[in-house]
N, CA, C and O atoms as a GROMACS GRO file, in nm:
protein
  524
    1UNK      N    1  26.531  10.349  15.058
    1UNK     CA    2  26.573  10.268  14.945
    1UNK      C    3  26.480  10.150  14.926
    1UNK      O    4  26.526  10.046  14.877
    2UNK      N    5  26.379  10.157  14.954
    2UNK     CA    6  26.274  10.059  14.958
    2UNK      C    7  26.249   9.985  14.818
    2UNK      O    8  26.259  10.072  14.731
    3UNK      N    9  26.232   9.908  14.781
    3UNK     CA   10  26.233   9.824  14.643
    3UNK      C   11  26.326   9.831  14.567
    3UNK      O   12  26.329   9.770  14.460
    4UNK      N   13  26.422   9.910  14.611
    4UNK     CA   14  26.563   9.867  14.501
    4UNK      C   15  26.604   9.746  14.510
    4UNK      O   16  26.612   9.659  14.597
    5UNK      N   17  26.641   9.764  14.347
    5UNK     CA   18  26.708   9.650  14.290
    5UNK      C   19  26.799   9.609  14.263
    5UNK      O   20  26.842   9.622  14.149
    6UNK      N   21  26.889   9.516  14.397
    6UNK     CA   22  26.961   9.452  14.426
    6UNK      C   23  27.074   9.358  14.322
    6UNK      O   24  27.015   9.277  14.251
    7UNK      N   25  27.179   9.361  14.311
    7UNK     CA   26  27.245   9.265  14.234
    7UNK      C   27  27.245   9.169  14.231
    7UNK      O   28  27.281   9.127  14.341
    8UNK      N   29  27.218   9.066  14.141
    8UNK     CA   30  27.230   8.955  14.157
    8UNK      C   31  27.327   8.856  14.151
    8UNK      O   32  27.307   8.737  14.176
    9UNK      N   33  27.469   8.922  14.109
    9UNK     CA   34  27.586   8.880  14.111
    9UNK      C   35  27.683   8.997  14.220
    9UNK      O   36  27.706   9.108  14.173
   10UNK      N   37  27.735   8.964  14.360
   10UNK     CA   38  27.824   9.050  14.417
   10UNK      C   39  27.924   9.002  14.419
   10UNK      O   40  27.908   8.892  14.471
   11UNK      N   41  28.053   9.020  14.385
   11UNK     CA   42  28.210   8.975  14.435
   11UNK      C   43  28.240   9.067  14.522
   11UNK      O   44  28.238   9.190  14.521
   12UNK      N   45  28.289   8.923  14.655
   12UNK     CA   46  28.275   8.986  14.792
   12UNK      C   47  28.424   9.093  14.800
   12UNK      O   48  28.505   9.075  14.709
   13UNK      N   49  28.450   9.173  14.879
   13UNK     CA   50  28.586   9.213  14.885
   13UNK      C   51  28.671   9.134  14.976
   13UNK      O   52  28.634   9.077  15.078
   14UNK      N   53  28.750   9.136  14.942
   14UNK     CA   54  28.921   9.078  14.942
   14UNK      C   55  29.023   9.145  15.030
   14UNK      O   56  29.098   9.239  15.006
   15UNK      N   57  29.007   9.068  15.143
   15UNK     CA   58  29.166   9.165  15.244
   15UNK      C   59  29.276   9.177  15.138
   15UNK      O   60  29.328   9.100  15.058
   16UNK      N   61  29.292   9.338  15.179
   16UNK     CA   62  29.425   9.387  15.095
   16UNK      C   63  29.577   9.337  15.244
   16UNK      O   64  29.558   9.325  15.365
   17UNK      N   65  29.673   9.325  15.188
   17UNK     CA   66  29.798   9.362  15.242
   17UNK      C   67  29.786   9.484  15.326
   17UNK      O   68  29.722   9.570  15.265
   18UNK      N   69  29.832   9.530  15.467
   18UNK     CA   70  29.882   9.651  15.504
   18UNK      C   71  29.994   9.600  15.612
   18UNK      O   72  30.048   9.492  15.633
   19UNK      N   73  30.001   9.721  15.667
   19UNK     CA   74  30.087   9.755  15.804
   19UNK      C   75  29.991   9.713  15.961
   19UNK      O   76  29.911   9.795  16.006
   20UNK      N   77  30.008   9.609  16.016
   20UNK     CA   78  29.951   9.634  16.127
   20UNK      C   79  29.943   9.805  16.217
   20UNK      O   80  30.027   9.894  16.200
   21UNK      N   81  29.858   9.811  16.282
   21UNK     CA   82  29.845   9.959  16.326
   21UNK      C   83  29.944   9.956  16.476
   21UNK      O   84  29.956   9.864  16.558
   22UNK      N   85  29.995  10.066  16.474
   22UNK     CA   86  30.077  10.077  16.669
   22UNK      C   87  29.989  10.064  16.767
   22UNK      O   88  30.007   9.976  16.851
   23UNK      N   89  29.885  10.145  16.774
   23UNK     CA   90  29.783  10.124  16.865
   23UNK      C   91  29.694   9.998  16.870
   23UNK      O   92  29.602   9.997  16.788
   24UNK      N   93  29.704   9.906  16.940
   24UNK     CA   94  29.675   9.761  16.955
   24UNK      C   95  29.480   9.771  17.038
   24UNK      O   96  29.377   9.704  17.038
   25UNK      N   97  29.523   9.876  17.085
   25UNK     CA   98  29.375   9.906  17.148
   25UNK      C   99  29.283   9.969  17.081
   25UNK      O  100  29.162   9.960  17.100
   26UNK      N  101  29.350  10.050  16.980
   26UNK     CA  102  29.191  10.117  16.916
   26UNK      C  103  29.170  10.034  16.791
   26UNK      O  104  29.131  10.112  16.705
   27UNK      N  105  29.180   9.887  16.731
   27UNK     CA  106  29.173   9.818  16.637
   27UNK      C  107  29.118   9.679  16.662
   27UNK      O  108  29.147   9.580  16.727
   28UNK      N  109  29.044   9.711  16.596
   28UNK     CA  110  29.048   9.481  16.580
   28UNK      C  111  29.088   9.448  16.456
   28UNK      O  112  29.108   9.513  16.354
   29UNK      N  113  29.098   9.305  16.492
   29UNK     CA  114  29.149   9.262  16.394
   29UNK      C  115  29.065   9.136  16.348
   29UNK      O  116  29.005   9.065  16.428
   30UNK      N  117  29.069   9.111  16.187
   30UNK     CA  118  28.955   8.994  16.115
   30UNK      C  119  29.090   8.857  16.125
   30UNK      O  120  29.211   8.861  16.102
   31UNK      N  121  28.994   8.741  16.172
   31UNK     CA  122  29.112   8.652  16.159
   31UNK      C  123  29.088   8.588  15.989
   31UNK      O  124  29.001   8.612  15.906
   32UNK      N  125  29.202   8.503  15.987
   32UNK     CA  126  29.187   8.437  15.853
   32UNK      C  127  29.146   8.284  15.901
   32UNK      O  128  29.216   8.210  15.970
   33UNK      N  129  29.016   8.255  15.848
   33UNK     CA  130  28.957   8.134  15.827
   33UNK      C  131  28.994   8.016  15.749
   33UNK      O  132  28.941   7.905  15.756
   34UNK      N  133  29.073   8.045  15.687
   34UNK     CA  134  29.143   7.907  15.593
   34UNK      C  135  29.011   7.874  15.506
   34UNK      O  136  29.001   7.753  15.487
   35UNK      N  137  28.910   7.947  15.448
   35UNK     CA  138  28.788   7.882  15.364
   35UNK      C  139  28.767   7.975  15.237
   35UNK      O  140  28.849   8.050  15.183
   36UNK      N  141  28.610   7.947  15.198
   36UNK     CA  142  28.615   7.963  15.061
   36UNK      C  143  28.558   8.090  15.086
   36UNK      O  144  28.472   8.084  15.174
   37UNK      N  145  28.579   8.221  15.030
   37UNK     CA  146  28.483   8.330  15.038
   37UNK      C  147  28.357   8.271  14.936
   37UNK      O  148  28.352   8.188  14.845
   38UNK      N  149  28.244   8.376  15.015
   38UNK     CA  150  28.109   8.301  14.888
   38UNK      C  151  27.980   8.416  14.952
   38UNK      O  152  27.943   8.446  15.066
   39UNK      N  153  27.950   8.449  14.845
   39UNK     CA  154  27.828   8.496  14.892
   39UNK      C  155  27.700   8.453  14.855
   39UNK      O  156  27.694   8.428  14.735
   40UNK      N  157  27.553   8.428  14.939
   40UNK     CA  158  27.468   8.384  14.964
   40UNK      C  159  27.352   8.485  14.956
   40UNK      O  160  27.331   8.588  15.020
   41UNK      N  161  27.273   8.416  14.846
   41UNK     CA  162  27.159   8.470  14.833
   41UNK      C  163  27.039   8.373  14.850
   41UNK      O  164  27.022   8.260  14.804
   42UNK      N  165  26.952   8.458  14.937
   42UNK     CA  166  26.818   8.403  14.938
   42UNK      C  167  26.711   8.508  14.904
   42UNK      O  168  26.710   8.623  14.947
   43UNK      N  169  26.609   8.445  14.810
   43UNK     CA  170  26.542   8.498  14.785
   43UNK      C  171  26.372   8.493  14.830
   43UNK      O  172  26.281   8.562  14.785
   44UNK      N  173  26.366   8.377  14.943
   44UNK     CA  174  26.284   8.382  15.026
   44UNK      C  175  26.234   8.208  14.991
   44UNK      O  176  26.162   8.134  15.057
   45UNK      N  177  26.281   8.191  14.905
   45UNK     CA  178  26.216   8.066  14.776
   45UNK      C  179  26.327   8.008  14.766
   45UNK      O  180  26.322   7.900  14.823
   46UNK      N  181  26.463   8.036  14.703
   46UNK     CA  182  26.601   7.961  14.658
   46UNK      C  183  26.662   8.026  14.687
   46UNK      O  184  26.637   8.146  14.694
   47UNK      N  185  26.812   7.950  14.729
   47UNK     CA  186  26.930   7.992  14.807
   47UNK      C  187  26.993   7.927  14.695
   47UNK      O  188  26.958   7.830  14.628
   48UNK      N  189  27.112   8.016  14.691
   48UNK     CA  190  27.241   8.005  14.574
   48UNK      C  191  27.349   8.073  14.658
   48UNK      O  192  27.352   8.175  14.726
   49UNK      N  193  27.432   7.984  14.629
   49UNK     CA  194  27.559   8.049  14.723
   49UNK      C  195  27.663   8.030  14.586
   49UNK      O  196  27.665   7.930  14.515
   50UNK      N  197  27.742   8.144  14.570
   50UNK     CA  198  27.822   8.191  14.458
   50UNK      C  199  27.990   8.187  14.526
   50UNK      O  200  28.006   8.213  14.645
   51UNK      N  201  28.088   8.156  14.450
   51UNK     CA  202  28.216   8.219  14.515
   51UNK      C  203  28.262   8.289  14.441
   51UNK      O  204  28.224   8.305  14.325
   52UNK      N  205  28.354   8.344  14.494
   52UNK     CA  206  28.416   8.451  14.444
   52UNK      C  207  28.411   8.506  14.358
   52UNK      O  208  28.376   8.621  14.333
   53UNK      N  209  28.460   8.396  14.280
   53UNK     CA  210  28.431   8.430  14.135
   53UNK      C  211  28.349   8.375  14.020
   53UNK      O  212  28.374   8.329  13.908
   54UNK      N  213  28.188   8.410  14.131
   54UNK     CA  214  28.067   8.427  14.040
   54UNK      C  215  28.038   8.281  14.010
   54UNK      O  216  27.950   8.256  13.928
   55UNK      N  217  28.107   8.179  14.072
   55UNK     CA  218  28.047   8.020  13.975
   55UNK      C  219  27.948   8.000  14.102
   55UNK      O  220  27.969   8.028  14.220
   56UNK      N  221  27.833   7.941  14.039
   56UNK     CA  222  27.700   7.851  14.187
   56UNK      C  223  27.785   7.711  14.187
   56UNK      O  224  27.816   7.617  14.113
   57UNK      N  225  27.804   7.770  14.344
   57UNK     CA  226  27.855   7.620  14.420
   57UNK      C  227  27.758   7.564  14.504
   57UNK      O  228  27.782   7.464  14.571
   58UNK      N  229  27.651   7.621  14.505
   58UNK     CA  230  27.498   7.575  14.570
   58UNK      C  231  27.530   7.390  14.582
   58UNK      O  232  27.606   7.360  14.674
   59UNK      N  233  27.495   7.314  14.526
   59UNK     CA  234  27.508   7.225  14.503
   59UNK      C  235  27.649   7.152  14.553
   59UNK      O  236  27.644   7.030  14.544
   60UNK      N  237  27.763   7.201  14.600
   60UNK     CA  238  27.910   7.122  14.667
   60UNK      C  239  27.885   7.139  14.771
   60UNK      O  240  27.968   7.089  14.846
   61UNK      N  241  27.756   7.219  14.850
   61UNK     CA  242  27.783   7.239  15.000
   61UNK      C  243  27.636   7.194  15.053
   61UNK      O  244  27.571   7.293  15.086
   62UNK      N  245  27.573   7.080  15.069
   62UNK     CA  246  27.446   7.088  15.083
   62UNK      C  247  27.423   7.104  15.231
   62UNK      O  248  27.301   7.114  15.245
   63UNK      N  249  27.473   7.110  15.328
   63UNK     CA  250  27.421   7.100  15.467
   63UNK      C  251  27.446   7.267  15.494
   63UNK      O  252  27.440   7.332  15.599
   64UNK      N  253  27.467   7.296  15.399
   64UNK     CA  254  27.452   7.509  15.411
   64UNK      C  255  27.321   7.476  15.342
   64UNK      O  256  27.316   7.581  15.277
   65UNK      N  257  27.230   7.424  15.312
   65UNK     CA  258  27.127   7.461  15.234
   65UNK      C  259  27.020   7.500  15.371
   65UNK      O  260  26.919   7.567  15.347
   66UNK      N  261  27.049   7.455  15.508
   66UNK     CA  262  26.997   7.500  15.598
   66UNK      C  263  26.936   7.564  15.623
   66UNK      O  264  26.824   7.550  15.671
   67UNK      N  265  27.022   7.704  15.586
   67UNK     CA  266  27.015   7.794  15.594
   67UNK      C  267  26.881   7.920  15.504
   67UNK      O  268  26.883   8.043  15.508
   68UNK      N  269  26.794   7.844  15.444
   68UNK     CA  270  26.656   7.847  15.402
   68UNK      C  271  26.599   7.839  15.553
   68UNK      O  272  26.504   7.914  15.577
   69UNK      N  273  26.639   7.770  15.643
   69UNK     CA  274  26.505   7.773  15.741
   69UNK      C  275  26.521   7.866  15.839
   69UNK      O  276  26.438   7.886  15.927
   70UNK      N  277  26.644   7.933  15.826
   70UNK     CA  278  26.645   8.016  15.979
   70UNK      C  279  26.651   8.161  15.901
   70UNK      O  280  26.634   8.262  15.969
   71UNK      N  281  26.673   8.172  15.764
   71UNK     CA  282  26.632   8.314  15.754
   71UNK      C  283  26.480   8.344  15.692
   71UNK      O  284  26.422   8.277  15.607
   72UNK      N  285  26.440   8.448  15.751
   72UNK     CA  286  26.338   8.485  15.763
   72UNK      C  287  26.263   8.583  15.628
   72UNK      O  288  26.150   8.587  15.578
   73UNK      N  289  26.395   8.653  15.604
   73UNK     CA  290  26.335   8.718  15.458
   73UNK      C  291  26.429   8.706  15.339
   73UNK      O  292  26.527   8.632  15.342
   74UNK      N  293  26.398   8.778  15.240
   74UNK     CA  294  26.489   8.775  15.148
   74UNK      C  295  26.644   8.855  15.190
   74UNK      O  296  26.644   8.970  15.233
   75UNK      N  297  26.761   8.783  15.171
   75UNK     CA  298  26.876   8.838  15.144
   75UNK      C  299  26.948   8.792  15.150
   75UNK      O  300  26.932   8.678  15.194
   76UNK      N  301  27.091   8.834  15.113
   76UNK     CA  302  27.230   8.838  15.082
   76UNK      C  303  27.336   8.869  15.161
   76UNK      O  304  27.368   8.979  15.207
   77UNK      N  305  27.397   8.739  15.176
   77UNK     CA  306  27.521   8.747  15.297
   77UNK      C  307  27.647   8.720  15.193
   77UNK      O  308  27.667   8.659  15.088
   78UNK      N  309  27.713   8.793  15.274
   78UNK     CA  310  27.886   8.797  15.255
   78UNK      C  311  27.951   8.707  15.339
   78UNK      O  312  27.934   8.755  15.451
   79UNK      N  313  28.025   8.589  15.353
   79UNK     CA  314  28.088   8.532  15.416
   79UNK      C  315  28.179   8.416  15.388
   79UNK      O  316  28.221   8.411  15.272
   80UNK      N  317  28.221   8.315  15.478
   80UNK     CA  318  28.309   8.206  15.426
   80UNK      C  319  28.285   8.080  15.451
   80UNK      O  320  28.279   8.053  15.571
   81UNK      N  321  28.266   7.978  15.367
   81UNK     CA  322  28.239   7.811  15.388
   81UNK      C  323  28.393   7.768  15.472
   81UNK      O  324  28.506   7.799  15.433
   82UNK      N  325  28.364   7.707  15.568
   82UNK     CA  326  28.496   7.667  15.649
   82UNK      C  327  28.471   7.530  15.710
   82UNK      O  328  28.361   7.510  15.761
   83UNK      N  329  28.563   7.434  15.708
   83UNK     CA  330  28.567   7.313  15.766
   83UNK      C  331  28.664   7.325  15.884
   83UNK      O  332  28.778   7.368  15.867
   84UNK      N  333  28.605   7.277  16.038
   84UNK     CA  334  28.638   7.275  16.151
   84UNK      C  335  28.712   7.159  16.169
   84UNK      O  336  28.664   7.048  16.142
   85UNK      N  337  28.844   7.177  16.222
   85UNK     CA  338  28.881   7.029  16.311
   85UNK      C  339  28.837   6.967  16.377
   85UNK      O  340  28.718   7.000  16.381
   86UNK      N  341  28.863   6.856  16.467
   86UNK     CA  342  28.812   6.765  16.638
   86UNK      C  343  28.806   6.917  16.672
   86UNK      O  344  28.702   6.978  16.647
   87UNK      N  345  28.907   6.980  16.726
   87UNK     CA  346  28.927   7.113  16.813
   87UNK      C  347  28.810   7.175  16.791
   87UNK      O  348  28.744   7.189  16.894
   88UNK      N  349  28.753   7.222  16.681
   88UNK     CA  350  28.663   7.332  16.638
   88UNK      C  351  28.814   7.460  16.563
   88UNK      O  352  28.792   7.580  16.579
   89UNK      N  353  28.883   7.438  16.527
   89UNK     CA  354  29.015   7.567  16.468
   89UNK      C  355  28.962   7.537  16.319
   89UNK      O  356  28.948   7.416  16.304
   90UNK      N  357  28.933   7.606  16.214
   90UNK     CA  358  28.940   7.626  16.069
   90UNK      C  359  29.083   7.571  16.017
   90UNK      O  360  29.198   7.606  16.043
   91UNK      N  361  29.018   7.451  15.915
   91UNK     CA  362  29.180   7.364  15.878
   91UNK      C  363  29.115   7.390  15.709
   91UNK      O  364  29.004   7.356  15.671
   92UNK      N  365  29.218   7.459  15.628
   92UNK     CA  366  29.211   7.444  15.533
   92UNK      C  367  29.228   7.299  15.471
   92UNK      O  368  29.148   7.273  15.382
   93UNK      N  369  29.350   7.169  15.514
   93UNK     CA  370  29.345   7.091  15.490
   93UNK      C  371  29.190   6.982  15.477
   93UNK      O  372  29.148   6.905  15.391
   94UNK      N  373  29.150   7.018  15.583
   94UNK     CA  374  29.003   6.920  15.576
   94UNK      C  375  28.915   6.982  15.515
   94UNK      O  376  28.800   6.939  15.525
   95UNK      N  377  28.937   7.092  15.441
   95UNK     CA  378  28.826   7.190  15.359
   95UNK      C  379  28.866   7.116  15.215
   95UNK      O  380  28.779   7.099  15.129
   96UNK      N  381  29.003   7.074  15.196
   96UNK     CA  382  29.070   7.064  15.043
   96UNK      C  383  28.941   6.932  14.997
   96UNK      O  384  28.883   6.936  14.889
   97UNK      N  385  28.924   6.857  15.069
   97UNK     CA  386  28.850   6.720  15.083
   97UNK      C  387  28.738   6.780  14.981
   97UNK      O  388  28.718   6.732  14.870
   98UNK      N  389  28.699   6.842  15.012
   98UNK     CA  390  28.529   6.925  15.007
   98UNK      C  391  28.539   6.973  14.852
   98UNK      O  392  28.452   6.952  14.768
   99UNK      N  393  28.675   7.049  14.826
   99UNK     CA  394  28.666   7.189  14.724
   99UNK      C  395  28.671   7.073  14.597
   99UNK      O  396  28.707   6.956  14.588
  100UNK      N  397  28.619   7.164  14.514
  100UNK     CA  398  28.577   7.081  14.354
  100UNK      C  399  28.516   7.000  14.346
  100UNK      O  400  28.530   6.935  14.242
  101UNK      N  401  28.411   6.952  14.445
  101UNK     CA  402  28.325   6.837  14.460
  101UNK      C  403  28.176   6.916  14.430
  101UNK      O  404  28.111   7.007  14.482
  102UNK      N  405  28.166   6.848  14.344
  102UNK     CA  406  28.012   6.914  14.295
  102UNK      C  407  27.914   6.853  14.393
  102UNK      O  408  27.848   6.923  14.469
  103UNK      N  409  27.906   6.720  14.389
  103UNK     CA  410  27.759   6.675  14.464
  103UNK      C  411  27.866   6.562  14.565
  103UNK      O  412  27.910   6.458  14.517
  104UNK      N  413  27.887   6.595  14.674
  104UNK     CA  414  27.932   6.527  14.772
  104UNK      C  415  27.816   6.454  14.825
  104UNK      O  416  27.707   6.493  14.866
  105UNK      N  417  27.900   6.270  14.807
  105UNK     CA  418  27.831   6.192  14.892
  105UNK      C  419  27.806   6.242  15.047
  105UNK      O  420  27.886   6.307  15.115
  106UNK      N  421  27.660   6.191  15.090
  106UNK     CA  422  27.601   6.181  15.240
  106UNK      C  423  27.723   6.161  15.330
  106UNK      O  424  27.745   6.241  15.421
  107UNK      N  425  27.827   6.025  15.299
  107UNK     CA  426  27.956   5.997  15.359
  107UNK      C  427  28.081   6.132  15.449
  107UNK      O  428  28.130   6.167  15.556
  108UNK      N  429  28.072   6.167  15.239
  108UNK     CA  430  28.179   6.302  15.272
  108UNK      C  431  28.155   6.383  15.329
  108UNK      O  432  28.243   6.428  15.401
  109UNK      N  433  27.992   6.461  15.327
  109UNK     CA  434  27.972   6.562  15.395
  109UNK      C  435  27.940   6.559  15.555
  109UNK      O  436  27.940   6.657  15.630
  110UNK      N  437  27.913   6.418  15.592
  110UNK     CA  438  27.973   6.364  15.708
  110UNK      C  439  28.024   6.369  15.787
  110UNK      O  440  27.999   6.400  15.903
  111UNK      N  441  28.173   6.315  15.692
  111UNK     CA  442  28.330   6.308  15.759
  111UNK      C  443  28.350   6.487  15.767
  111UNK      O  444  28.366   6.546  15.874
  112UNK      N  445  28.343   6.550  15.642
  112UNK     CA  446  28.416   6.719  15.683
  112UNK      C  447  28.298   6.780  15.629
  112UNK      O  448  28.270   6.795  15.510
  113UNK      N  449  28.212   6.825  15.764
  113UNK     CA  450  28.089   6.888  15.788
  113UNK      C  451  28.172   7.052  15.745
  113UNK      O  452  28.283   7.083  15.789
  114UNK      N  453  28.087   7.141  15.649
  114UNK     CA  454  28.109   7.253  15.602
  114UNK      C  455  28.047   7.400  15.746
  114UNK      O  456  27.982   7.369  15.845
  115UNK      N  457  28.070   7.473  15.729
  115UNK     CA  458  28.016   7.598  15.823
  115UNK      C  459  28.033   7.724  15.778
  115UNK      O  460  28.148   7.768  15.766
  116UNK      N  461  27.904   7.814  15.740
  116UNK     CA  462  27.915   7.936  15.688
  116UNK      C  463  27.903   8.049  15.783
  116UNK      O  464  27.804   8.090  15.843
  117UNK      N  465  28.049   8.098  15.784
  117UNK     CA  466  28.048   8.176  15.906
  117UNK      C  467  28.033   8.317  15.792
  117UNK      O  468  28.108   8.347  15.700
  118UNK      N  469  27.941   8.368  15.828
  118UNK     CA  470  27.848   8.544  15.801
  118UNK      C  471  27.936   8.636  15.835
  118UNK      O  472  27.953   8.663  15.953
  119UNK      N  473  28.007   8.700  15.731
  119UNK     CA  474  28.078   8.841  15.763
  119UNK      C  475  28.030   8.960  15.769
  119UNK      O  476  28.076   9.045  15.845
  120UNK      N  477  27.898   8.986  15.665
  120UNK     CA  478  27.820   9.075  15.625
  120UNK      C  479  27.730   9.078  15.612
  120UNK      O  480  27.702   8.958  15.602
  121UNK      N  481  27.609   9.152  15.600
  121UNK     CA  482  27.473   9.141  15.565
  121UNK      C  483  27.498   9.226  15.433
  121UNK      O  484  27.575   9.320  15.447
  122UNK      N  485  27.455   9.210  15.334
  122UNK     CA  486  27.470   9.281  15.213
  122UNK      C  487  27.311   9.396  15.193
  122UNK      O  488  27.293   9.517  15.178
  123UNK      N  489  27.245   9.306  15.201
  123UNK     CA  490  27.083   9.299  15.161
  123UNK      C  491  26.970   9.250  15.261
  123UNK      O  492  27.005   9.153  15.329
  124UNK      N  493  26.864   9.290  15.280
  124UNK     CA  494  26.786   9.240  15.347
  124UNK      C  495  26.656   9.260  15.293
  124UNK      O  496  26.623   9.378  15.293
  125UNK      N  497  26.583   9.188  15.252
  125UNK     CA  498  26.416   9.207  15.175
  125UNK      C  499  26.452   9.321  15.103
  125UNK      O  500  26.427   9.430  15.153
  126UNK      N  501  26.506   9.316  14.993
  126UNK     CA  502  26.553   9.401  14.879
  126UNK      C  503  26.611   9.587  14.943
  126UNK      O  504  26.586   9.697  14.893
  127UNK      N  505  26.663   9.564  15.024
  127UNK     CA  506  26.695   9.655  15.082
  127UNK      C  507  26.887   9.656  15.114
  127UNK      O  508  26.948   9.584  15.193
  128UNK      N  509  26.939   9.758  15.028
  128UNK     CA  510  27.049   9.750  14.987
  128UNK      C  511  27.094   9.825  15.164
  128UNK      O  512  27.040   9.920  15.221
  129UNK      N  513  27.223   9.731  15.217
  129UNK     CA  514  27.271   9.769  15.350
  129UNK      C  515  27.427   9.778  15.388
  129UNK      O  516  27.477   9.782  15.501
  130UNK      N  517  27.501   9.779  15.238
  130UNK     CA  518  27.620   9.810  15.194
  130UNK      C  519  27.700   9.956  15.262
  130UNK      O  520  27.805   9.969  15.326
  131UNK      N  521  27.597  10.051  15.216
  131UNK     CA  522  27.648  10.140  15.214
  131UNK      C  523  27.610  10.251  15.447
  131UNK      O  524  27.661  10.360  15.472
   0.00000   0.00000   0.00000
């Protein structure tokens, strides 16, 4: 699949409702993070991180902009912006601080430091890894 061409808009998927399974051993399980789903594109040059539903929130989360230096090629992650307690536990409350803030003062992003924890690799140097 070498040079395909990649989307530039993905909406990530969405835990459905089920039945926990009987067998406790042949399953894992995804915890819930209390954060924003968002997916992240780099294109080797600019990083845009999108949520859910498709708006660039690039700009409300700047200490994810980091994340330009440790990846290496072009691509697209699936994952969630989450704000940590003292503990290190995912508190939606100290995330609320953050949400709808377009350009957060140096201060705020400070006090409730953001963290993009990676669920997926979508893409990698235009190389579709979905499927």
């Amino acid at each position: 699949m070498d040079g395909v061409a990649i989307p530039s808009h993905l909406k990530p998927m969405l835990a459905t409702a089920g039945e926990l399974p009987r067998d406790q051993e042949r399953y894992a399980f995804e915890l819930k993070w209390d954060g924003i789903r968002a997916i992240t594109y780099w294109t080797g040059t600019k990083l845009t991180i999108e949520s859910r539903n498709l708006r660039d929130i690039t700009g409300s989360w700047p200490e994810l902009h980091r994340l330009a230096d440790v990846l290496e090629q072009p691509m697209i992650l699936d994952g969630e912006i989450v704000a940590l307690d003292d503990r290190g536990v995912p508190s939606f409350q100290r995330l609320q601080e953050r949400m709808h803030v377009l350009r957060p003062a140096n201060e705020l992003v400070t006090k409730v430091p953001a963290a993009y924890f990676v669920f997926d690799v979508l893409a990698i140097d235009r190389h579709d890894t979905v499927g």
